[in-house]
NUKOL-472282 format. One record per atom (N, C-alpha, C): z, y, x; atom name; residue in three letters. Coordinates in nm, 4 decimals, decimal comma, padded with zeros to 6 digits. Atoms other than C-alpha are relative to their C-alpha. Example, Ala and Ser with C-alpha at 12.3 -4.5 7.8 and 13.67 -1.06 7.14 Angstrom:
2
(rec (00,0000 -00,1190 00,0890) "N" "ALA") (rec (00,7800 -00,4500 01,2300) "CA" "ALA") (rec (00,0000 00,1200 00,0900) "C" "ALA") (rec (-00,0060 -00,1190 -00,0820) "N" "SER") (rec (00,7140 -00,1060 01,3670) "CA" "SER") (rec (00,0730 00,1090 -00,0770) "C" "SER") 
//
This chain:
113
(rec (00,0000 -00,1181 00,0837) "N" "UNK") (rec (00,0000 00,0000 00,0000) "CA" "UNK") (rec (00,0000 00,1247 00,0883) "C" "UNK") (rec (00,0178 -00,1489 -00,0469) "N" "UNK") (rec (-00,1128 00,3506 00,1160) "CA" "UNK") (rec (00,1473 00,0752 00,0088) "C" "UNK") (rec (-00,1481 -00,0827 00,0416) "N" "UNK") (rec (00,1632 00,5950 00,2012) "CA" "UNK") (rec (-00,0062 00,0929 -00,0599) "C" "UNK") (rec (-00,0076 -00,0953 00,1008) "N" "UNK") (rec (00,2607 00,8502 -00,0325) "CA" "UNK") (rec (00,1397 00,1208 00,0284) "C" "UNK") (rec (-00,1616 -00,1096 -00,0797) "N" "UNK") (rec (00,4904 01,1612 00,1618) "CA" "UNK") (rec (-00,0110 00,0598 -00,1390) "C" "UNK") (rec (-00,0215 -00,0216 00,0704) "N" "UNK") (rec (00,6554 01,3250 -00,1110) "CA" "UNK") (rec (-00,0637 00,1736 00,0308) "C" "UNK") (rec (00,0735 -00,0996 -00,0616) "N" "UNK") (rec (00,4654 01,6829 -00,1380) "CA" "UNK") (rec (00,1413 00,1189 00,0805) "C" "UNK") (rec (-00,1201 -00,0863 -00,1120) "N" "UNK") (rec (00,8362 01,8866 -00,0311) "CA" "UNK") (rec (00,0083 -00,0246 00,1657) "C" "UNK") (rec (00,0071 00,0361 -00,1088) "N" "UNK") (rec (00,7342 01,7054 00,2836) "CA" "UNK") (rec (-00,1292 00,1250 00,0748) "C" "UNK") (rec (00,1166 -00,0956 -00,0329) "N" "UNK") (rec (00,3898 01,8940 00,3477) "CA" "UNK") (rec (00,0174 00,1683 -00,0562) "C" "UNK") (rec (-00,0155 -00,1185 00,0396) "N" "UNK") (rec (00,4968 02,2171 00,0945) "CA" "UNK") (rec (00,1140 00,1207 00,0565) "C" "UNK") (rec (-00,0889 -00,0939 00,0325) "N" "UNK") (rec (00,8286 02,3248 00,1908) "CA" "UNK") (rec (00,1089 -00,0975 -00,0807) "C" "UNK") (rec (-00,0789 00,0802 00,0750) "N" "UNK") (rec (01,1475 02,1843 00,0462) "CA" "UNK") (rec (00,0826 00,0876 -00,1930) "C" "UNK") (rec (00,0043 -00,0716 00,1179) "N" "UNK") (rec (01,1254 02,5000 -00,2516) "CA" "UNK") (rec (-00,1174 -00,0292 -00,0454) "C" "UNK") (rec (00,1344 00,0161 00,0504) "N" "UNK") (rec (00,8090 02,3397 -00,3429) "CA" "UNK") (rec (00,0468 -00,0625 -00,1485) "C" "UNK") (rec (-00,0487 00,0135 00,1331) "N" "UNK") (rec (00,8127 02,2739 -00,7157) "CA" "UNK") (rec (-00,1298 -00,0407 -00,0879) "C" "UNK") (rec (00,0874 00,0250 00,0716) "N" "UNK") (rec (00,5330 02,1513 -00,9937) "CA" "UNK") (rec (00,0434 -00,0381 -00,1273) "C" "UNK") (rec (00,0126 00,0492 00,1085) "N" "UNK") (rec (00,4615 02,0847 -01,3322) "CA" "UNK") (rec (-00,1215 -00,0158 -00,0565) "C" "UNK") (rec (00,1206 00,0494 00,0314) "N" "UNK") (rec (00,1528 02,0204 -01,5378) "CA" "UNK") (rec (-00,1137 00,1096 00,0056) "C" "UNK") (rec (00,0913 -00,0777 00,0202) "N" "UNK") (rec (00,0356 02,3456 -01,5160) "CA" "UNK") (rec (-00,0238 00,1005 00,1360) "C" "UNK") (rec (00,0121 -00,1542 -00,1568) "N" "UNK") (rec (00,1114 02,5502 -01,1718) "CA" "UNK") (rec (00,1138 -00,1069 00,0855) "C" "UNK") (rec (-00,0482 00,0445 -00,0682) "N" "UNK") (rec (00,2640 02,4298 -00,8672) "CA" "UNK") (rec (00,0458 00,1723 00,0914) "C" "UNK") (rec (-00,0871 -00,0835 -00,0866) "N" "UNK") (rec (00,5052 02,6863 -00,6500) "CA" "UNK") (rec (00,0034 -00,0254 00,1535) "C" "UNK") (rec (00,0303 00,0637 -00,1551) "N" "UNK") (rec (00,4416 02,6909 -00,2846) "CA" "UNK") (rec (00,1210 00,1437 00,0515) "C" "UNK") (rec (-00,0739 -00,0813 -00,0448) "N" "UNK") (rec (00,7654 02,9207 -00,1319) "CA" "UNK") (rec (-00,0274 00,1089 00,1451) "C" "UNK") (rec (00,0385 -00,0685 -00,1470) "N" "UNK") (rec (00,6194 03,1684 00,1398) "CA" "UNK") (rec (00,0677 00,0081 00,1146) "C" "UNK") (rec (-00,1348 -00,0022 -00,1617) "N" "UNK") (rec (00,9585 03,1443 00,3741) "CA" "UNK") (rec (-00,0373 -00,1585 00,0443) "C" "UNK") (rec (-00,0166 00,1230 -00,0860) "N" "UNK") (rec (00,9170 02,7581 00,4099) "CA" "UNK") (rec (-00,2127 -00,0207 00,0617) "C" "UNK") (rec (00,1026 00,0136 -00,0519) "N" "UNK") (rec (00,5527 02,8429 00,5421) "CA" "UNK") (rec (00,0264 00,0733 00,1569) "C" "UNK") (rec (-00,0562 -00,0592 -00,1219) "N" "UNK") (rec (00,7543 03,0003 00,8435) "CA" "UNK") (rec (-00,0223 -00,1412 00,0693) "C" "UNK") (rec (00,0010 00,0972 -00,0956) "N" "UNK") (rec (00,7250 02,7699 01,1504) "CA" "UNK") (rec (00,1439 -00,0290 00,0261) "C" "UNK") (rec (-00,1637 00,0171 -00,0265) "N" "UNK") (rec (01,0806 02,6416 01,3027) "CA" "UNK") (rec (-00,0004 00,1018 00,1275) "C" "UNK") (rec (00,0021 -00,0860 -00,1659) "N" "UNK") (rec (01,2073 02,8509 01,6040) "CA" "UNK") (rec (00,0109 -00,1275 00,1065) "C" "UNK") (rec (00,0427 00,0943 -00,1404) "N" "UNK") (rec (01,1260 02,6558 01,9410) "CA" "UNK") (rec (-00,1330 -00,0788 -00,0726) "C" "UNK") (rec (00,0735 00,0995 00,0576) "N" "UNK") (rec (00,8147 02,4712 01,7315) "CA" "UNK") (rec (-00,1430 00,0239 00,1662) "C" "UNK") (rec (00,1077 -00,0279 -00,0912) "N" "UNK") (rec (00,5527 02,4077 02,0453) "CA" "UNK") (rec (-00,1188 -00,1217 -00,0698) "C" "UNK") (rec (00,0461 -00,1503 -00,0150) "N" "UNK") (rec (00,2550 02,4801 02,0052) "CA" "UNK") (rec (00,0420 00,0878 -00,1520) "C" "UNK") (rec (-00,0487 -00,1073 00,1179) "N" "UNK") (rec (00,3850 02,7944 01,7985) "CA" "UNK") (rec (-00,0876 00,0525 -00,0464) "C" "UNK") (rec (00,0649 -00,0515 00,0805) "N" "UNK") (rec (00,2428 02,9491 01,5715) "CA" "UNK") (rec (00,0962 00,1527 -00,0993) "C" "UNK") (rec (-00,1327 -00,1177 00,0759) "N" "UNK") (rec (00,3869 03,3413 01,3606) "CA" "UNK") (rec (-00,0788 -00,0264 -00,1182) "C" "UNK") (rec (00,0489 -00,0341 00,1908) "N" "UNK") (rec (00,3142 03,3594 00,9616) "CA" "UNK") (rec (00,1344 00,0877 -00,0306) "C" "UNK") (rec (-00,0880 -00,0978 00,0531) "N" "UNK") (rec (00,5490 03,6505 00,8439) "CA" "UNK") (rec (-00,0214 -00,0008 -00,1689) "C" "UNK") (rec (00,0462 -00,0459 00,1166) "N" "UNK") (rec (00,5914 03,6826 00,4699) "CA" "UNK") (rec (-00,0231 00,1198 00,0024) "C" "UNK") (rec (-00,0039 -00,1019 00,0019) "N" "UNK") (rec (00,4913 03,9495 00,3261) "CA" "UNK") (rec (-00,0219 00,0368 -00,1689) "C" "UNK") (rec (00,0239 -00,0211 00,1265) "N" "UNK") (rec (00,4449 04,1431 -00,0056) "CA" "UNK") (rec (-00,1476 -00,0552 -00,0404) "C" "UNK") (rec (00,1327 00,0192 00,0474) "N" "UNK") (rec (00,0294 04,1010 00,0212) "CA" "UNK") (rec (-00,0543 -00,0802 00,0947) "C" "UNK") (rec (00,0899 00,1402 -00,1124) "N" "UNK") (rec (-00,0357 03,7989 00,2883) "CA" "UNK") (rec (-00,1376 00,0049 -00,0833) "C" "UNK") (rec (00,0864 00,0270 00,0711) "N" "UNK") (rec (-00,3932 03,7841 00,2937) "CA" "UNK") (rec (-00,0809 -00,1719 -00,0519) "C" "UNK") (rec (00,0486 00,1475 00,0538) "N" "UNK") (rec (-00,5808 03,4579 00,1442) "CA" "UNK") (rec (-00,0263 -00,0789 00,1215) "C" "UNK") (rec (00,0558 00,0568 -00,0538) "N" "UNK") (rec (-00,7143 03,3415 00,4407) "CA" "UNK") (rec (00,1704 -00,0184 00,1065) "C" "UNK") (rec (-00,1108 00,0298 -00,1002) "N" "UNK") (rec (-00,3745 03,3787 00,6415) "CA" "UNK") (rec (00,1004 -00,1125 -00,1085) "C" "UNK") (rec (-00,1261 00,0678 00,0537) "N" "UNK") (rec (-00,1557 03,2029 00,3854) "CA" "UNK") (rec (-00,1014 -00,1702 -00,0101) "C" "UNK") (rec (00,1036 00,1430 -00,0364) "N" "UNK") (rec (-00,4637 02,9321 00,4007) "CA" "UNK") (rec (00,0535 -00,1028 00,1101) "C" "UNK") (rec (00,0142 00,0517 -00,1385) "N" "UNK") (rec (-00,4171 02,8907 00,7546) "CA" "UNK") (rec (00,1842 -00,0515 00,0052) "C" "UNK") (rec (-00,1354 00,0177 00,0285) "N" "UNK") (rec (-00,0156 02,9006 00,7226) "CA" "UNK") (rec (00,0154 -00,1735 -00,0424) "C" "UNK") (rec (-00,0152 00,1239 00,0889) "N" "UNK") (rec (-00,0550 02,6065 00,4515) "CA" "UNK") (rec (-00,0573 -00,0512 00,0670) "C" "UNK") (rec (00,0508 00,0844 -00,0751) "N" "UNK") (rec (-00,2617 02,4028 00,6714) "CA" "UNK") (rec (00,0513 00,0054 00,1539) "C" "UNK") (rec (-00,1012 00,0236 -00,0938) "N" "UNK") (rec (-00,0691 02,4611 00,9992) "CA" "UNK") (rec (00,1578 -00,1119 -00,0661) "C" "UNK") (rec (-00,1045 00,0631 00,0417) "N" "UNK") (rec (00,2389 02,3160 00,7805) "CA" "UNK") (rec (-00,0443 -00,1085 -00,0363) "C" "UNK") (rec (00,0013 00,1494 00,0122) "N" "UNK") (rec (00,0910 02,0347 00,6452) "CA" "UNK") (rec (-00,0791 -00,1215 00,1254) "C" "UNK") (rec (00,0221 00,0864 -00,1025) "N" "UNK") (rec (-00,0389 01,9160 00,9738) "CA" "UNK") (rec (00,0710 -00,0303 00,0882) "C" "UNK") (rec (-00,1032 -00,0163 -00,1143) "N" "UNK") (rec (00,2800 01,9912 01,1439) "CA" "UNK") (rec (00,0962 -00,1537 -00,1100) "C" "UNK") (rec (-00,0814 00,0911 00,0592) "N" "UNK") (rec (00,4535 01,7411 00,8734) "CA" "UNK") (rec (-00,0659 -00,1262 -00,0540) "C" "UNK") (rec (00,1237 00,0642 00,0627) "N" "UNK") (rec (00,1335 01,5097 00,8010) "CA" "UNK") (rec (00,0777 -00,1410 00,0370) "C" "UNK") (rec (-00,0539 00,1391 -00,0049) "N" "UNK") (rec (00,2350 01,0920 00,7613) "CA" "UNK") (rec (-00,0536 -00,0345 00,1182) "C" "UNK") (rec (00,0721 00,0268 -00,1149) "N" "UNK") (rec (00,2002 00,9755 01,0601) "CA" "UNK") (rec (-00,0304 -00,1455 00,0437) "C" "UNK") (rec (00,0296 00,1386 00,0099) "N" "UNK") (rec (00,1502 00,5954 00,9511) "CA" "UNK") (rec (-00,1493 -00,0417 -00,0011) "C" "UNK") (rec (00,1647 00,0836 -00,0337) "N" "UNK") (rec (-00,1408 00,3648 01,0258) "CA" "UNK") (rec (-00,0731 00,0553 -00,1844) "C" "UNK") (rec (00,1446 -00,0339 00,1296) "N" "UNK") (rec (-00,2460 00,4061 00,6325) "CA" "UNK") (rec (00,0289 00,0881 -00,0335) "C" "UNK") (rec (-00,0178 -00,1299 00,0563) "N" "UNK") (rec (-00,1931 00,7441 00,5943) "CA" "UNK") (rec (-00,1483 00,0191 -00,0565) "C" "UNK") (rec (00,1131 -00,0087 00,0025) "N" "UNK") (rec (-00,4873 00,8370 00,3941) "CA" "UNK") (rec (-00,0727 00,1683 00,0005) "C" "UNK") (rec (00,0684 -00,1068 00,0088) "N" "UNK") (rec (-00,5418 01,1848 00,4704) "CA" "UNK") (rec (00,0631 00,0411 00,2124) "C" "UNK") (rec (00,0139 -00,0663 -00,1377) "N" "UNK") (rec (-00,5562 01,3386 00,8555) "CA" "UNK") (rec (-00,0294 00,1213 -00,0012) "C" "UNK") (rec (00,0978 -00,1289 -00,1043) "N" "UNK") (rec (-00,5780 01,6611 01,0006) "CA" "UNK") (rec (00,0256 -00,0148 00,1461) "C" "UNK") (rec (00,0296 00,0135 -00,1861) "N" "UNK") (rec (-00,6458 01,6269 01,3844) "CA" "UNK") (rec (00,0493 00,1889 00,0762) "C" "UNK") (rec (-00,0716 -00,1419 -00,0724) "N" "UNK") (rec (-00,5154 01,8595 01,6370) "CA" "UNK") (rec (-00,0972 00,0962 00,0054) "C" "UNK") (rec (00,0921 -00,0821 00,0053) "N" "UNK") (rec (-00,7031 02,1684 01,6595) "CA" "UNK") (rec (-00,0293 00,0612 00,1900) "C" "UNK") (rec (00,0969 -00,0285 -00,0890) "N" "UNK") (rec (-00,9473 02,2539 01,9545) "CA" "UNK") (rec (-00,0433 00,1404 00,0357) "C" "UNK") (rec (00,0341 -00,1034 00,0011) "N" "UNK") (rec (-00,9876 02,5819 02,1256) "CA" "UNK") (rec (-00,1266 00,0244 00,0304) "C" "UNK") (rec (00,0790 -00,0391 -00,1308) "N" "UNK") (rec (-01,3208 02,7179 02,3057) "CA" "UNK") (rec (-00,0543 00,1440 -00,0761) "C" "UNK") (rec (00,0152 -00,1133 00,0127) "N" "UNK") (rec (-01,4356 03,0593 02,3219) "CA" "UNK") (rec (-00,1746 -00,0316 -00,0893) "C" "UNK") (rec (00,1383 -00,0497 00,0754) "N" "UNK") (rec (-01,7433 03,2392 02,1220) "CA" "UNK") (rec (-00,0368 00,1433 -00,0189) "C" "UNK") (rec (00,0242 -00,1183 -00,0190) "N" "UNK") (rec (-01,8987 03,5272 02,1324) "CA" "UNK") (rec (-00,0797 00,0244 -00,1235) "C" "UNK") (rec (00,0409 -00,0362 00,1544) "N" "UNK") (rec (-01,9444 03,7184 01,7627) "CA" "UNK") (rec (00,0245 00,1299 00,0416) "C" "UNK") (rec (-00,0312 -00,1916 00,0155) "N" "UNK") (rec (-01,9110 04,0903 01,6495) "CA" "UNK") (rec (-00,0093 00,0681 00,1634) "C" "UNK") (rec (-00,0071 -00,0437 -00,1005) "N" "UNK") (rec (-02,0359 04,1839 01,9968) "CA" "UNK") (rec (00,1592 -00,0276 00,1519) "C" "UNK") (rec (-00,1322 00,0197 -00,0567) "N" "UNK") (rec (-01,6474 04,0625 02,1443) "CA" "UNK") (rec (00,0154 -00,1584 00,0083) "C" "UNK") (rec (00,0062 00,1569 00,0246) "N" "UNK") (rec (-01,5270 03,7145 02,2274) "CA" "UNK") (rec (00,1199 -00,0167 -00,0495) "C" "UNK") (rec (-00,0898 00,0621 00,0908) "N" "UNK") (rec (-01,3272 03,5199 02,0119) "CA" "UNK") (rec (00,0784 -00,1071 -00,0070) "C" "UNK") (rec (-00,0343 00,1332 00,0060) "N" "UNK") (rec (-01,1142 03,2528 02,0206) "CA" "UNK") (rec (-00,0215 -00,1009 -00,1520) "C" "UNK") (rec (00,0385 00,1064 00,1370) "N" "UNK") (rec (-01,2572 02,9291 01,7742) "CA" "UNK") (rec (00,0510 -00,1153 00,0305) "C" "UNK") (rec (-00,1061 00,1122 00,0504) "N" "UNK") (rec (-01,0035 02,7038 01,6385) "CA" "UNK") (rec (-00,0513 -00,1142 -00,0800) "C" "UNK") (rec (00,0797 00,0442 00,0655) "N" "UNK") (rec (-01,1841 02,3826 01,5220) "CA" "UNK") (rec (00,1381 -00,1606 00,0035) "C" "UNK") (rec (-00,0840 00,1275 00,0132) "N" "UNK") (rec (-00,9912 02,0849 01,3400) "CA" "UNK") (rec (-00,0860 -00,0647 -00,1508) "C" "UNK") (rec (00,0429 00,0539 00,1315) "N" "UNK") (rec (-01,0863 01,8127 01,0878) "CA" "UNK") (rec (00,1013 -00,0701 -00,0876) "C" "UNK") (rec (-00,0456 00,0767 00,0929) "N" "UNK") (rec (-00,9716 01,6712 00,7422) "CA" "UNK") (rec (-00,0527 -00,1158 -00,0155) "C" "UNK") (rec (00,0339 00,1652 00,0722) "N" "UNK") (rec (-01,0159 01,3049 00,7300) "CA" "UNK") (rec (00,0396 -00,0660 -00,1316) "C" "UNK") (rec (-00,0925 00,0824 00,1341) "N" "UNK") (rec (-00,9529 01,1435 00,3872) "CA" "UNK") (rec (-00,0786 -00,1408 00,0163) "C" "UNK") (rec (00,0370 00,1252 00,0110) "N" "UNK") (rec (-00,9708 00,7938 00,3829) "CA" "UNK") (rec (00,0020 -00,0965 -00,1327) "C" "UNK") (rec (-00,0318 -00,0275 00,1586) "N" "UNK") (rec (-01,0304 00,6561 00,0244) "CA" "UNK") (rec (-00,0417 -00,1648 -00,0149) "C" "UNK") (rec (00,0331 00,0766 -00,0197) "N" "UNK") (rec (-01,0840 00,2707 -00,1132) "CA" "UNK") (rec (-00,1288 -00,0080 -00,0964) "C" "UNK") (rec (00,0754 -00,0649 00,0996) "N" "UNK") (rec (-01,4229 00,3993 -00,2790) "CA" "UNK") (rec (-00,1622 -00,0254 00,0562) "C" "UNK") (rec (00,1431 00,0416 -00,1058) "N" "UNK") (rec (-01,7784 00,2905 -00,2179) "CA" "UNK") (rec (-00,1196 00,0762 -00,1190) "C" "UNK") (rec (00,1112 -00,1000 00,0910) "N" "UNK") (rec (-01,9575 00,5417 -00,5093) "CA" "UNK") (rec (-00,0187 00,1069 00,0005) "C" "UNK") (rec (-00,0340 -00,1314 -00,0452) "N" "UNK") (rec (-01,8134 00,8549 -00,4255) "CA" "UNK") (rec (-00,0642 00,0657 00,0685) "C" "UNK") (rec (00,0845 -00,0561 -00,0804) "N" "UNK") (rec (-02,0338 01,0972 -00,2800) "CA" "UNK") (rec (00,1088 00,1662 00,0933) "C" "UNK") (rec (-00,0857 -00,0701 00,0142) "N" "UNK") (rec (-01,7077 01,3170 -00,2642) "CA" "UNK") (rec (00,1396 -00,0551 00,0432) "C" "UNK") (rec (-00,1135 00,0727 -00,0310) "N" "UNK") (rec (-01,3487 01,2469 -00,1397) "CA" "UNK") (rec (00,0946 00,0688 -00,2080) "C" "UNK") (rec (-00,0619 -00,0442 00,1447) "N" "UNK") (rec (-01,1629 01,2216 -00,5126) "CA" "UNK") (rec (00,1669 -00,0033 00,0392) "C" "UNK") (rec (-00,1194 -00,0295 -00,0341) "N" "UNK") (rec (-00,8100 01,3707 -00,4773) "CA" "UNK") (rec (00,1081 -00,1289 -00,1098) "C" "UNK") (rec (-00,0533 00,1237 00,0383) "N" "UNK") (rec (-00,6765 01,1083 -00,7466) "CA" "UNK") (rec (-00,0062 -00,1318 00,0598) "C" "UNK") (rec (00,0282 00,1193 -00,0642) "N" "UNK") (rec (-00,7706 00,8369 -00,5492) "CA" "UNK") (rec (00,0900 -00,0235 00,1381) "C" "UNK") (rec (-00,1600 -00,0109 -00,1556) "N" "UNK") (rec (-00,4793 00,9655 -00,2518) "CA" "UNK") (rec (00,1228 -00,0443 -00,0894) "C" "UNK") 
//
């Protein structure tokens, strides 16, 4: 049987749901102090989308199952430089693996984790 981390594991332990909205707590998207490699996310009144993105996916890869049938992965993330907007940039590249027992799917189906 697949493992199944309870989501307060990946959300936060103020993480909360019901049938219609799920609660994700912006303090438990803070990193721990000493966490190497570190990472800052500050709450704030107007975090933008793409930072509280990155936040939520730093946390659930920092707490991800780390059993043989885990069926979802994110892999460590990969630096190398790039040169955009005339300046160079550092590009952060990581993947989502879902592993599913599904042979029609052209799609990874989230009921199926």
């Amino acid at each position: 049987m697949a493992s199944d981390p309870l989501p307060t594991a990946f959300f936060g332990q103020s993480f909360t749901q019901d049938t219609e909205k799920l609660t994700i707590v912006k303090a438990d998207l803070v990193p721990p102090t000493g966490l190497t490699p570190t990472y800052q996310f500050i709450p704030a009144l107007a975090n933008g989308a793409e930072s509280i993105f990155l936040a939520l996916v730093l946390k659930v890869q920092r707490n991800q199952d780390q059993s043989a049938d885990s069926q979802l992965v994110i892999t460590p993330f990969e630096m190398s430089l790039e040169y955009r907007f005339q300046k160079w940039q550092r590009k952060y590249v990581c993947q989502i693996e879902v592993y599913q027992d599904d042979t029609l799917s052209t799609y990874p189906n989230p009921n199926l984790i």
